[in-house]
Backbone as a printed PyTorch tensor [residue, N CA C, xyz], in Angstrom:
tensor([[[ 74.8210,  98.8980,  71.3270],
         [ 75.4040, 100.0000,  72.0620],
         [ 75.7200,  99.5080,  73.4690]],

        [[ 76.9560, 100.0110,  73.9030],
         [ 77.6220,  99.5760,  75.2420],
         [ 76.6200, 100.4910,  76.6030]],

        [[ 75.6690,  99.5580,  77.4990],
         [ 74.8400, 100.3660,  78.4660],
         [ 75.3280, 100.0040,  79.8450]],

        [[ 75.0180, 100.6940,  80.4950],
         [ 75.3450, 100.9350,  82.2050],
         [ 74.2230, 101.3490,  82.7430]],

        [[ 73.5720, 100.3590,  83.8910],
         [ 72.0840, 100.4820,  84.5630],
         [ 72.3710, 101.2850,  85.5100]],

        [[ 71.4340, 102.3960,  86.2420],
         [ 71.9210, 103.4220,  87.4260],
         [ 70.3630, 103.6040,  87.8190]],

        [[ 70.2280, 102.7710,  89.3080],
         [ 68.7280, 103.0520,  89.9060],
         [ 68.4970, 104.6110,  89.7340]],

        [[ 66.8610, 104.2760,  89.9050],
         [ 66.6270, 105.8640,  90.0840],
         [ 66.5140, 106.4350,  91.6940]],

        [[ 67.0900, 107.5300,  91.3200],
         [ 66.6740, 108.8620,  90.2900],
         [ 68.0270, 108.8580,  89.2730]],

        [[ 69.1680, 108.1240,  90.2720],
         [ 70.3610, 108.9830,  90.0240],
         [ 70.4450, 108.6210,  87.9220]],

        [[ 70.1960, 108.1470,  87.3560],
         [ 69.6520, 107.9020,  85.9410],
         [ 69.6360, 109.5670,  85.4050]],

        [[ 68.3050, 110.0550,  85.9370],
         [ 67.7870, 111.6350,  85.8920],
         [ 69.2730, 112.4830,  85.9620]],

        [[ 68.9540, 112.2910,  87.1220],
         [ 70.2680, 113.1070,  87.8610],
         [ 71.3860, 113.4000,  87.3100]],

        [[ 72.1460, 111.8160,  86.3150],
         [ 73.4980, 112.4370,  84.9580],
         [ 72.5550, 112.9520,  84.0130]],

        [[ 71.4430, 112.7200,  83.4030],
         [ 70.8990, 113.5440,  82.1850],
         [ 70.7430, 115.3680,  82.7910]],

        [[ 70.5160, 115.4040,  83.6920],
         [ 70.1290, 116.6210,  84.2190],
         [ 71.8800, 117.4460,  84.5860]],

        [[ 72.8600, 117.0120,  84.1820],
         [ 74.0450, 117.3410,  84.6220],
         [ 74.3620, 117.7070,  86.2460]],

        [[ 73.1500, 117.0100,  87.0160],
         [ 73.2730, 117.2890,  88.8810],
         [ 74.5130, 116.3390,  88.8600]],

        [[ 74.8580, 114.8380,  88.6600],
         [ 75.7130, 113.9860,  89.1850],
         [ 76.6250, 113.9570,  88.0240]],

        [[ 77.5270, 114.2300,  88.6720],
         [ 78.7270, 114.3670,  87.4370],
         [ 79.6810, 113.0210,  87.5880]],

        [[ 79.6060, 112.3640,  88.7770],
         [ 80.1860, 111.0880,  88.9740],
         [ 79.6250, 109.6420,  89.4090]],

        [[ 79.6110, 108.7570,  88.6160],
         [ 79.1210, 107.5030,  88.7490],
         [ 80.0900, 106.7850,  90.1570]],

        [[ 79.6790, 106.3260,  90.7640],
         [ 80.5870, 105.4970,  91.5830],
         [ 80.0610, 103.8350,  91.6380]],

        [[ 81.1160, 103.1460,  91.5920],
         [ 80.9760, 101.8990,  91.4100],
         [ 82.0500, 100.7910,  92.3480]],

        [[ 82.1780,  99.9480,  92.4050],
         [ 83.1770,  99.1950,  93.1760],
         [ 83.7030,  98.0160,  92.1650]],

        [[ 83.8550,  98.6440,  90.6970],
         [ 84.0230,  97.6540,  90.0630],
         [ 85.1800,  98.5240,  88.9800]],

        [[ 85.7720,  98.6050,  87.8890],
         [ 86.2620,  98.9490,  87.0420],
         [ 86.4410,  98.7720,  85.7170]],

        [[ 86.1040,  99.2770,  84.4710],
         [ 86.1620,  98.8940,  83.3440],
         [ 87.3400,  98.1350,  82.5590]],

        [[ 87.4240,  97.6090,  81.8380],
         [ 88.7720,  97.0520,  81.0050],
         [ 89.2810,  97.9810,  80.4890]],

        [[ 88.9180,  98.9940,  79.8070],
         [ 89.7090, 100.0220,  79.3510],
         [ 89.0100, 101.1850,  79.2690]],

        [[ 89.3040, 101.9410,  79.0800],
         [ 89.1420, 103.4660,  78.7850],
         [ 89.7320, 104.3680,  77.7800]],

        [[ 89.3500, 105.2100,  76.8000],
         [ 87.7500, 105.7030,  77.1960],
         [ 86.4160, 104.6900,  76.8380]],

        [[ 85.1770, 105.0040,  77.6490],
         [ 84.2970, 104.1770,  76.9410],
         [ 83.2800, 106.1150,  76.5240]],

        [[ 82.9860, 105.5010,  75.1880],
         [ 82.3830, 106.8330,  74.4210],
         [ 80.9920, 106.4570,  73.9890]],

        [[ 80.5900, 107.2610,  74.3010],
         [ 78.5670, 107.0710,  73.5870],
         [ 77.9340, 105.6960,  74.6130]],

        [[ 78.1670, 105.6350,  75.6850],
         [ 77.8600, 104.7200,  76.9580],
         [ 76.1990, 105.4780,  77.1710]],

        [[ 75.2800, 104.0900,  76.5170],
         [ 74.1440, 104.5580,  77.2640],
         [ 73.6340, 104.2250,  79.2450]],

        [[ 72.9480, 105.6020,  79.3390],
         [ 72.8010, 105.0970,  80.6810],
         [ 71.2580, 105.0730,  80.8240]],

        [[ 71.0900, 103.6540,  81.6230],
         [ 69.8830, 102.8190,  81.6060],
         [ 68.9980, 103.1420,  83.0090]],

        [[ 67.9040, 104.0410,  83.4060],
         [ 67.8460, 104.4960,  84.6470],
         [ 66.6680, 103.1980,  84.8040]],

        [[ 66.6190, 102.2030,  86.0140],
         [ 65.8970, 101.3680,  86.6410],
         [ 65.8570, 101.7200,  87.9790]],

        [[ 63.9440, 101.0300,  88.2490],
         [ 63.8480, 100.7800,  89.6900],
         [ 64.3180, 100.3940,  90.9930]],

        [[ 65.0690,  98.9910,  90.3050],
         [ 65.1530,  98.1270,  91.3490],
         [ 66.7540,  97.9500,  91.2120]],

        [[ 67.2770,  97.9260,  92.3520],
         [ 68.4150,  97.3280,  92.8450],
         [ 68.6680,  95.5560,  91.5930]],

        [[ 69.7660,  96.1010,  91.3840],
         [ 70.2550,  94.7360,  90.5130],
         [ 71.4380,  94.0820,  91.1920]],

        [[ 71.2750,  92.2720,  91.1180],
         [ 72.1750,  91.4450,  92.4480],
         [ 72.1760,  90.5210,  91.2980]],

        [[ 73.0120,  89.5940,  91.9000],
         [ 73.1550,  88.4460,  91.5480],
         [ 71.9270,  87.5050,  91.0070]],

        [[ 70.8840,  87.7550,  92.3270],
         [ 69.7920,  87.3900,  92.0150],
         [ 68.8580,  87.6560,  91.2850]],

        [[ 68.8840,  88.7620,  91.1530],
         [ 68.2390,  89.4570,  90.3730],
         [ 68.6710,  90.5710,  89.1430]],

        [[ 69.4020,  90.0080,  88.2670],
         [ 70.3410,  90.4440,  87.5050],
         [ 69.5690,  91.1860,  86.1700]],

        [[ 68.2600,  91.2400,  86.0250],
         [ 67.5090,  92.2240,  84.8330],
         [ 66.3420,  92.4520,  85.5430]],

        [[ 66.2890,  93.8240,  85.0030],
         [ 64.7840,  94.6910,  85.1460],
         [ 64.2570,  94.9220,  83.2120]],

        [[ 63.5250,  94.4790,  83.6080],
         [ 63.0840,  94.3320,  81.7590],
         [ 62.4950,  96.0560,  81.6790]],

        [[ 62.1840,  96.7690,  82.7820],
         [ 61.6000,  97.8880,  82.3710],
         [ 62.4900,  99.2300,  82.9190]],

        [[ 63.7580,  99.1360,  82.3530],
         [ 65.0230,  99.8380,  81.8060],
         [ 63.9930, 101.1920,  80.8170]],

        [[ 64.7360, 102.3610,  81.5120],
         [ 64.5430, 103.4010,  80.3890],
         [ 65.6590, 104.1270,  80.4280]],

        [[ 65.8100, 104.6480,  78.6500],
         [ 66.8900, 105.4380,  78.2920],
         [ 67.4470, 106.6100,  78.8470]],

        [[ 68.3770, 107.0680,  79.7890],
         [ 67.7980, 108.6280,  79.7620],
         [ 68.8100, 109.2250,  78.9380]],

        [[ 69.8530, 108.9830,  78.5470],
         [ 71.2470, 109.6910,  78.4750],
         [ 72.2850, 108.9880,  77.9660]],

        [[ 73.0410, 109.5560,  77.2660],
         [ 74.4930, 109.1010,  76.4550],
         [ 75.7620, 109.8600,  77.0400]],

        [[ 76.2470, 109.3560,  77.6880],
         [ 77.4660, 109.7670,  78.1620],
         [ 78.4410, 109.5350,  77.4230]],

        [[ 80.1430, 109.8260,  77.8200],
         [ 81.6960, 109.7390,  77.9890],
         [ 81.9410, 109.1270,  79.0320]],

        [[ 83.1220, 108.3650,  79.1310],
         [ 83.6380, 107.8510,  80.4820],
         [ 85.2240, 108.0430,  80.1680]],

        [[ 86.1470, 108.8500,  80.3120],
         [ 87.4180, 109.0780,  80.2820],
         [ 88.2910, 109.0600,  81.3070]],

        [[ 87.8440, 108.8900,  82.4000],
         [ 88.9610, 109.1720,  83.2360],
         [ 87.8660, 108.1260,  84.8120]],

        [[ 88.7530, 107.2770,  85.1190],
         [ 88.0260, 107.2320,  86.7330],
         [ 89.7080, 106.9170,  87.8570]],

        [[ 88.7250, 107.4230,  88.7850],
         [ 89.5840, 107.3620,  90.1450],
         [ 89.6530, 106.8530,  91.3490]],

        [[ 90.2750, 106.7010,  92.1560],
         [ 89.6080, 106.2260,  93.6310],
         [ 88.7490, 107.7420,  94.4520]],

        [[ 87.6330, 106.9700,  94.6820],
         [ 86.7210, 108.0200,  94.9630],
         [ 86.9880, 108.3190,  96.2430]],

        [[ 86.9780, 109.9780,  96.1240],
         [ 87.5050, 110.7210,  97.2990],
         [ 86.2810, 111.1000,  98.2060]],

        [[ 86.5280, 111.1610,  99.3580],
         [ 85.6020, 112.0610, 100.7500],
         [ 84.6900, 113.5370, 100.2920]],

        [[ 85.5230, 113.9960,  99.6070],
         [ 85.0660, 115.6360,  99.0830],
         [ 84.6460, 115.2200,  98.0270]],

        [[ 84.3270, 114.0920,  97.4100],
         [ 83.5360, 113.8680,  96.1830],
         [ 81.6050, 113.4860,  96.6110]],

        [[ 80.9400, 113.3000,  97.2950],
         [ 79.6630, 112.7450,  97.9250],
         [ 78.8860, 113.9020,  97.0420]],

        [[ 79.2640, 115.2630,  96.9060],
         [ 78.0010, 115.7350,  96.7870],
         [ 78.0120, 116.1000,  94.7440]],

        [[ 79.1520, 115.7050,  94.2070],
         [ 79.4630, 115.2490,  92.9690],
         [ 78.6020, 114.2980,  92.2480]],

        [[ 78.8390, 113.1630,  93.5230],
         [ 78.0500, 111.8700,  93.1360],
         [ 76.5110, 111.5810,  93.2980]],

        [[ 76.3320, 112.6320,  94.3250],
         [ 74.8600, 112.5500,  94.3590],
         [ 74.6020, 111.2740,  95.5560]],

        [[ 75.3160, 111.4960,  96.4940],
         [ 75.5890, 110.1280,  97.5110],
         [ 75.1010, 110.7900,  98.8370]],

        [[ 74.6910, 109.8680,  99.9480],
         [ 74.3380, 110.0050, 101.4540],
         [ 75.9130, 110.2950, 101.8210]],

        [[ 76.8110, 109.7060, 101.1090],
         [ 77.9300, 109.4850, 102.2770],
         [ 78.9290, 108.6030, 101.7650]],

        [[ 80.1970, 108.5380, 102.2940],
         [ 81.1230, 108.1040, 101.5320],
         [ 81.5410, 107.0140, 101.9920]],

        [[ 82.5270, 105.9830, 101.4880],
         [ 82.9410, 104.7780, 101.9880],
         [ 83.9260, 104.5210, 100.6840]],

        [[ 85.5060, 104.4410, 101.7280],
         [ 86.6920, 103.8200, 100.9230],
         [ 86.5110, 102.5180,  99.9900]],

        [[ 86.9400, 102.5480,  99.4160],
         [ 87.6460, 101.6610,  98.3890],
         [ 86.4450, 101.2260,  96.9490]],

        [[ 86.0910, 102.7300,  96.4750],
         [ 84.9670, 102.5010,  95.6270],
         [ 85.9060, 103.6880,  94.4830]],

        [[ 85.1650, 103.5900,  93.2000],
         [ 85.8680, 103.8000,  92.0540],
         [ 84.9360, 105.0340,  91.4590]],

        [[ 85.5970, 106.1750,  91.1310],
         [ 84.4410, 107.3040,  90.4140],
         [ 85.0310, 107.1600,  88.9800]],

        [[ 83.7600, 107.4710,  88.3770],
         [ 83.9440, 107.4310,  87.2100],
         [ 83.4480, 108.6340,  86.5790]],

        [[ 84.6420, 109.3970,  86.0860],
         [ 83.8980, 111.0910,  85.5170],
         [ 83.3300, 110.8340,  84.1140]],

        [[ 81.8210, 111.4850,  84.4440],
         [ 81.0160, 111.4190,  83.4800],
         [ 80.8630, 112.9680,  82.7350]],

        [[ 81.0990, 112.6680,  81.3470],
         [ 81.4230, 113.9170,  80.6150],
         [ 80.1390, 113.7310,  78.9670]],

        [[ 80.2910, 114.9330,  78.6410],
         [ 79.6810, 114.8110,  77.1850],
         [ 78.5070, 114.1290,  77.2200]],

        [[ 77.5590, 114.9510,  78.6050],
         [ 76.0610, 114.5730,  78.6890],
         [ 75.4500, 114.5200,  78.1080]],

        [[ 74.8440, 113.7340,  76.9700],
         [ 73.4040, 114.3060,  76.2620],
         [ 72.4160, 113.0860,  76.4960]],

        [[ 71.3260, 114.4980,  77.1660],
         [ 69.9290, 113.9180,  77.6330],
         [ 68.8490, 113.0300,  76.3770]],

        [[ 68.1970, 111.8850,  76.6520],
         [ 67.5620, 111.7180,  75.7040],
         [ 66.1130, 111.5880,  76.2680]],

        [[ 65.4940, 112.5180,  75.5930],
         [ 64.0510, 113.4800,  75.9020],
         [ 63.3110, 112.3660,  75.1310]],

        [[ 63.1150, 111.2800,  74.6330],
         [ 62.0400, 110.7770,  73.7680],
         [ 62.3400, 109.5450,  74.9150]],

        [[ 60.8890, 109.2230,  75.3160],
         [ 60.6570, 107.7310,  76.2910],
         [ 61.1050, 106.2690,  75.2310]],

        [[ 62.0900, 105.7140,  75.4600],
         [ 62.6420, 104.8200,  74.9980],
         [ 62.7530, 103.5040,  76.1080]],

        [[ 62.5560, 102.3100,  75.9860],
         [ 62.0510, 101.3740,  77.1400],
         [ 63.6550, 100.3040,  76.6160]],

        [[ 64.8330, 100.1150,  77.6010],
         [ 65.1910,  98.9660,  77.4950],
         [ 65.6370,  98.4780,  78.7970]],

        [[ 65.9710,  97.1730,  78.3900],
         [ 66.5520,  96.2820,  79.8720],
         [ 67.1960,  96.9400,  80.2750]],

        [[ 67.5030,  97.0190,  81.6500],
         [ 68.9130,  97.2140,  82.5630],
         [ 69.1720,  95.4430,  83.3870]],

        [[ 70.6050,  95.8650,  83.0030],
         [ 71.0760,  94.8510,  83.6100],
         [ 72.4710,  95.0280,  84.3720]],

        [[ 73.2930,  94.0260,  84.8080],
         [ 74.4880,  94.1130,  85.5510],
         [ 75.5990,  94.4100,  85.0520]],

        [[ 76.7670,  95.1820,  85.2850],
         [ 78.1650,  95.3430,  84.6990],
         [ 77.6180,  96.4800,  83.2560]],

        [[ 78.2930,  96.0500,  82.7270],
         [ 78.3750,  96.7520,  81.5410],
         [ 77.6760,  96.1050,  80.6330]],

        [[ 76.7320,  95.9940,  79.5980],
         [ 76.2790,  95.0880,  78.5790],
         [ 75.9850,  96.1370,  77.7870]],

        [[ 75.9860,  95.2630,  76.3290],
         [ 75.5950,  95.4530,  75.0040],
         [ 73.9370,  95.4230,  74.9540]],

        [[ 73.1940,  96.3110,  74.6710],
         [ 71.3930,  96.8430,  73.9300],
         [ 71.5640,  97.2180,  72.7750]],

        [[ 70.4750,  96.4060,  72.2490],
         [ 69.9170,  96.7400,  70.7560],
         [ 69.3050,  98.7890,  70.6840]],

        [[ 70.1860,  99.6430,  70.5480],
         [ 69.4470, 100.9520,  70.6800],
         [ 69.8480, 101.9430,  69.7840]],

        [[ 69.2610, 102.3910,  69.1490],
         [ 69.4930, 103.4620,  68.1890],
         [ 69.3070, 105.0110,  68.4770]],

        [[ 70.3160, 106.5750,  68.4030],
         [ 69.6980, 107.3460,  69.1040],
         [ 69.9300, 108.6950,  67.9360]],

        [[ 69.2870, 109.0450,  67.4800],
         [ 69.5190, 110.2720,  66.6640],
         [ 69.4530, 111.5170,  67.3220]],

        [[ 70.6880, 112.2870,  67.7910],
         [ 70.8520, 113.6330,  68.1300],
         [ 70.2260, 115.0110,  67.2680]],

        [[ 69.2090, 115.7320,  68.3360],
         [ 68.5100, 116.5840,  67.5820],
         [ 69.2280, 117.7010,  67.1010]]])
């Protein structure tokens, strides 16, 4: 399954439908990406430090549509504050996953071994 790491809280925060927009400074190859798990971790992920082995599941998103992220978007995103030339990505077709499930987070976009049965 195709995953996307998001420190915490903001992880919580799309399962809980508070952040409706991911922001990133990067962009996908194509679109839509569908059934995108999102991987909520501790720690800031760099170059240097490119996996947190203690990744948890929270949520299965949609990704259909992204944009250049606007000024009047901050409280969407769940952000301090805004800064040009970063990319939103509308997150749609939330579903929370309520059972503690443990995987890596890592950088960009990657492929996890994860299986999720909708109740």
């Amino acid at each position: 399954m195709l995953a996307l790491s998001i420190v915490s809280p903001h992880g919580l925060n799309i399962a809980s439908g508070q952040k409706t927009l991911e922001i990133r400074s990067w962009r996908p190859e194509s679109l839509p990406i569908r059934d995108l798990l999102i991987v909520e971790n501790s720690e800031f992920l760099s170059v240097d430090n490119p996996i947190d082995p203690n990744g948890k599941a929270v949520a299965i998103v949609d990704i259909e549509e992204i944009h250049e992220w606007q000024s009047s978007e901050v409280a969407e995103a769940c952000s301090s504050g805004w800064k040009p030339g970063y990319w939103a990505w509308s997150l749609s077709n939330v579903r929370p996953i309520v059972t503690e499930q443990f995987v890596p987070a890592k950088r960009k976009l990657y492929e996890v071994d994860f299986s999720y049965a909708e109740a």
